[in-house]
N, C-alpha and C positions, 0 to 999 in steps of 0.2 A: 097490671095483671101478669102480662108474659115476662118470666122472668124475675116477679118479686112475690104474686101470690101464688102461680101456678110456673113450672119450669118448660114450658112451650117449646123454647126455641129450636133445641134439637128437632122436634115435630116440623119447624117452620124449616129450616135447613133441609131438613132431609126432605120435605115435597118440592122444595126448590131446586133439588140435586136429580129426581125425577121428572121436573118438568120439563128440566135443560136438556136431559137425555130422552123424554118423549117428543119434545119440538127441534132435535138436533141442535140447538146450544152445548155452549162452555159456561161454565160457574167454577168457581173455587170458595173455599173457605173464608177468605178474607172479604168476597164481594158479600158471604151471607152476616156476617158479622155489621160490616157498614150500616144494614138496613136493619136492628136492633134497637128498638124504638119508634122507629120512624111509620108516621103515618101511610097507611097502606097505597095507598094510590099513590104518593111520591115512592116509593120502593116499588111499586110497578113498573113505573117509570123508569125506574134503575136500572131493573131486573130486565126491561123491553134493549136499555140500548146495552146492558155488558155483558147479557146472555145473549145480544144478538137471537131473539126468535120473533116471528111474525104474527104479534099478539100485540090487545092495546092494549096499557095498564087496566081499565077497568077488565078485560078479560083474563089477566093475569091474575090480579087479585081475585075473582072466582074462582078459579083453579085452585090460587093457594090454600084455600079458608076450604074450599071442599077436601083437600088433603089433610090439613091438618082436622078439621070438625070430623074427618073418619078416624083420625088417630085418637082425639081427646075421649070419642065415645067409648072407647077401648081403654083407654086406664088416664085420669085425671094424677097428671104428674105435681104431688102439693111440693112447693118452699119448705124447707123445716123454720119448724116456728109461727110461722104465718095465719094457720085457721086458730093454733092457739093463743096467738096472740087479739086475734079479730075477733074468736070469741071472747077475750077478757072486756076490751072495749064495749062488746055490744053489752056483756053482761053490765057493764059500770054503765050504760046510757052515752056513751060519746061516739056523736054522731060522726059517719063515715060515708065517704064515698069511693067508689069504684071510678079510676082516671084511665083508660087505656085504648090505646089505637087500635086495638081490635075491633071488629065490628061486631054488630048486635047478637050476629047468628052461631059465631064461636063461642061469644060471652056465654050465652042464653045456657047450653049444658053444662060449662062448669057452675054459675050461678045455682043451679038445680041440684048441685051436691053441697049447698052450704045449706043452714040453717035459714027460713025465713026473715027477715029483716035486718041482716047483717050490713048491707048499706041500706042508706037512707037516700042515695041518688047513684045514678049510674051512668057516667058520662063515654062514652064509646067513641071509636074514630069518623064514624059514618054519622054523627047525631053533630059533630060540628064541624066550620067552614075552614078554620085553620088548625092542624094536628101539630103536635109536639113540636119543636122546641116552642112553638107560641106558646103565650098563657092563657089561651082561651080555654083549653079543657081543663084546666085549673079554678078559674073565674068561674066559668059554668060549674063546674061543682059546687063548690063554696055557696054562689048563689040558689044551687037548689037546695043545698042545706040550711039557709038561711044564715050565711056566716059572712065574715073577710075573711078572703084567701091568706091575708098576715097573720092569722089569727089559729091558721092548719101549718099543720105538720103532712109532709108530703112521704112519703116511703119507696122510693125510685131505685130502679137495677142498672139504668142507663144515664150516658150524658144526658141527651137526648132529653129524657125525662127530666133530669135533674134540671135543666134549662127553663124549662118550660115550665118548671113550677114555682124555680127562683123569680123568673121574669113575673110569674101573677101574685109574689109576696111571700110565698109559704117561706118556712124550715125545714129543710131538708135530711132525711136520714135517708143517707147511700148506703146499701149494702149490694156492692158489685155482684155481677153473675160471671157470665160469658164472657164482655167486656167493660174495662177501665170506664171509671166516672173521675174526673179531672177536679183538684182543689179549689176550692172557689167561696166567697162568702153564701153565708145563710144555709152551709152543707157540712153535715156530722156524718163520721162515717162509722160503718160496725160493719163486721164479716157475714153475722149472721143474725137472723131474729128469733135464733133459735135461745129460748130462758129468757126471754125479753119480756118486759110488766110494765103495764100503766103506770105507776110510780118513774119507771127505768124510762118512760117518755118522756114523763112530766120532770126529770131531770134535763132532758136534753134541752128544750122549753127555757131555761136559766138562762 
């Protein structure tokens, strides 16, 4: 989601740039890029020992998700391309799910500006035991769609992501954000999913 259907991250950087300077930490640029993908509690984690503040990760992640969940309510930053691509899909019947490390509470408002049944399963960071690069939020989607994961096409902004979906079987279209996604088998890349068509999928699929 962060990053490929909605553009978060600035939202996430910048409450992490505020939090450093509410609890007297240091942050930079390059530590919030690191945690681009990654399951929140492990970027807690991060966040607890290279911003040096006296928080646990699960208290940091509250923090964070309260900062940006006040941001998203203020304007849903979309991908180009992206709902109009999702809307082609639903329109054609091909089933989709929502893979992202975010948790349920941030999902829940942007979910509320798409159309009803745009995905068909909604796998979030908090809903499983092991977050991105594993293939478990992968597998669990698939499985609640009633599919193989070999069978999906994954749409990842991150390594990260991209790892994680190669490891559960998908195919992978990368379209970078923020940062680099690395060449790798079972990963097609595009700049953007902007003029992109269910046909222009089912090419990549070949």
């Amino acid at each position: 989601m962060d990053g490929t259907l909605v553009d978060t991250e600035p939202y996430w950087i910048a409450t992490e740039f505020a939090m450093a300077e509410k609890h007297g930490g240091t942050w930079s640029q390059d530590h919030a890029l690191n945690l681009v993908g990654n399951d929140l509690l492990v970027s807690g984690s991060y966040i607890r020992e290279h911003m040096g503040i006296d928080r646990t990760p699960a208290e940091i992640v509250d923090e964070l998700l309260d900062g940006v969940v006040a941001r998203v309510s203020e304007r849903v930053p979309w991908r180009p391309g992206a709902r109009e691509l999702l809307a082609d899909l639903h329109a054609a019947g091909v089933p989709c799910a929502l893979v992202t490390m975010s948790w349920q509470r941030f999902v829940a408002p942007i979910l509320d500006q798409l159309p009803d049944g745009c995905f068909g399963a909604v796998v979030t960071g908090d809903l499983v035991e092991f977050g991105k690069p594993h293939p478990e939020p992968y597998l669990t989607a698939a499985a609640a769609l009633g599919v193989e994961a070999g069978d999906c096409m994954a749409i990842e902004d991150s390594n990260t992501g991209a790892e994680s979906a190669v490891a559960a079987g998908c195919l992978v279209l990368c379209v970078p954000n923020h940062v680099p996604i690395l060449e790798g088998e079972r990963r097609v890349f595009r700049d953007t999913l902007e003029g992109l068509t269910l046909p222009d999928l089912a090419e990549l699929q070949v």
